[in-house]
N, C-alpha and C positions, 0 to 999 in steps of 0.2 A: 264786396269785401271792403272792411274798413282802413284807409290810410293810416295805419299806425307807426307812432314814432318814438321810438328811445331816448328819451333827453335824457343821456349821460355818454362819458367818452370812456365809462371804464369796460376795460377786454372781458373782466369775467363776470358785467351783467350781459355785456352783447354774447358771449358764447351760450348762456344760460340761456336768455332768452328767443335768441336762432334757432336750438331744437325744435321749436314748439309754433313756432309763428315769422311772418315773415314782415321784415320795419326795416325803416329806415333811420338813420342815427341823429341827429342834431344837439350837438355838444351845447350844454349852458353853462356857462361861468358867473358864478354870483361868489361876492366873498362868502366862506364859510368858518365865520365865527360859532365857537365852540365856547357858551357858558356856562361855568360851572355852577350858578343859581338858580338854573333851570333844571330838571328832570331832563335828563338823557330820550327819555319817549319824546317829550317836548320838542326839546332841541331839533333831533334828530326829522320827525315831521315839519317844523319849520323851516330846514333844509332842502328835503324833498320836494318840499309843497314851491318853495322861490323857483328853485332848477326848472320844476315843471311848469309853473306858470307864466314864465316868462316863455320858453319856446309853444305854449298853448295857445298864448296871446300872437302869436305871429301864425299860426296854425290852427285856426279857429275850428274845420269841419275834421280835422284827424284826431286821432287817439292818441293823445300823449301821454308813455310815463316815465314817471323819473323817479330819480330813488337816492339814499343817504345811508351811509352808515356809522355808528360811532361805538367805539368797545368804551364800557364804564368801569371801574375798579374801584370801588370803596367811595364812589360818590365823585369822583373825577373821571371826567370825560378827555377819550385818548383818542384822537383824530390822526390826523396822517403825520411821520415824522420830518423835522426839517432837514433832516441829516443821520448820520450813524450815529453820532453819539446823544441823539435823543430817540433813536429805535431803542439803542441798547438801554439805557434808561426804562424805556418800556417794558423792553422784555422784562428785566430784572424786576422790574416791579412784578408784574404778572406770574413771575416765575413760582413753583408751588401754590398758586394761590388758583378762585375762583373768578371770574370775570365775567360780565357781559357783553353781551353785542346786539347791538337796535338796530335793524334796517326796516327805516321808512320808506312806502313810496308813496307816489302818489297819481292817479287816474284822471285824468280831464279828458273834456268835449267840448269843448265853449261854445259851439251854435246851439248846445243842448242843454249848457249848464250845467255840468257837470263837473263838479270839481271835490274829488273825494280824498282823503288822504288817512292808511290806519300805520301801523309799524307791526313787526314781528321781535320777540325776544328771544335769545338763546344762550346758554349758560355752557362759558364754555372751561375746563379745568388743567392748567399748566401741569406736565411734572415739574420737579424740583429744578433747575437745568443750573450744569457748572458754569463756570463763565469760558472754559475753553467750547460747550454746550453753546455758550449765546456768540461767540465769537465765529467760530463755524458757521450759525446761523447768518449773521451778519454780510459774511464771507458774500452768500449766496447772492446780495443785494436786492433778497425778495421782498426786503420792507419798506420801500421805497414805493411811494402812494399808496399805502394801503393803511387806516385805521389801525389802530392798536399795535401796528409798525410788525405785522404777519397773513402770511395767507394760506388758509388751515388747508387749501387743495394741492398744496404744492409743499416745498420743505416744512414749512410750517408746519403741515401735519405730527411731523414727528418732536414738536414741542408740545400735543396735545396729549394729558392722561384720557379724559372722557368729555362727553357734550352732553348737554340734556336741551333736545331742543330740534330746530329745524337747521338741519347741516348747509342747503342752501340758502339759509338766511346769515347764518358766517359766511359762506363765499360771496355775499352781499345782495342777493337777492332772492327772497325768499318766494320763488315762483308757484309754489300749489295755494298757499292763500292769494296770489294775486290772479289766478288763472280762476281762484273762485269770485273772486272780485267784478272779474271784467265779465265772468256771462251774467252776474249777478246786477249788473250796473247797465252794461249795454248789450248782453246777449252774443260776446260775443266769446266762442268755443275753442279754449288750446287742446280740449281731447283729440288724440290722431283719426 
């Protein structure tokens, strides 16, 4: 069986990716500058791709993946907030409107050269929300590390009208195209 490892520290890629496979974590910290001249797929792959090749590089014979995500709104890119009053900002912008969400990840092997990286999209749609709506939200303090300043598994959900898309690629990892990825790249199998 292959050493595989998670380069990232977030709770709800490791819960996602626990059902299915058994890793080890090793957190990477790379600054993650968010440019808005870039294409959001872009972006977001060029994040993914640092996280993981940096713990790949110290990890040459395991399977390393790592992953990124960023919500886009009308050509702005909404990474993590610094505070309440730039979630709330977020919401508000997002609020009645259409959004997306990129999670990239990305696959290495470095004894084998392997270093792949795709992204998934998912469109995801606010209701209209009051501001005692976002303020509530707020309350919960569920936007605190998370892109787009929400997390569609938890309160968050109940700011969502609809999604068109892959539902675990909004909770930040979009695991059936990654689970086709890895037998597809190295054979190796998340079916139970």
């Amino acid at each position: 069986m292959e050493n595989i490892i998670l380069a990232s520290k977030s709770p709800r890629r490791n819960e996602i990716l626990k059902k299915f496979i058994e890793f080890e974590r090793v957190s990477s910290d790379i600054n993650e500058i968010k440019d808005n001249d870039f294409p959001a797929e872009i972006t977001v792959m060029g994040l993914a791709y640092e996280k993981g090749i940096k713990v790949a590089s110290e990890h040459e014979n395991s399977v390393v993946i790592s992953a990124d995500t960023i919500v886009e709104y009308n050509g702005e890119l909404l990474g993590k907030p610094k505070d309440r009053r730039e979630a709330k900002q977020m919401i508000e912008k997002l609020s009645g409107k259409t959004h997306n969400v990129f999670t990239a990840y990305a696959i290495f092997k470095i004894s084998e050269n392997i270093k792949y990286v795709d992204f998934e999209k998912s469109e995801v749609k606010f209701y209209n929300l009051s501001e005692d709506d976002i303020e509530k939200y707020l309350d919960t303090e569920e936007y605190v590390d998370k892109a787009g300043a929400y997390g569609i598994q938890g309160y968050g959900s109940l700011l969502v009208d609809k999604i068109n898309g892959d539902f675990f690629n909004i909770v930040r990892l979009p695991i059936s195209k990654i689970a086709r990825d890895l037998k597809r790249i190295l054979n190796i199998n998340l079916w139970w």
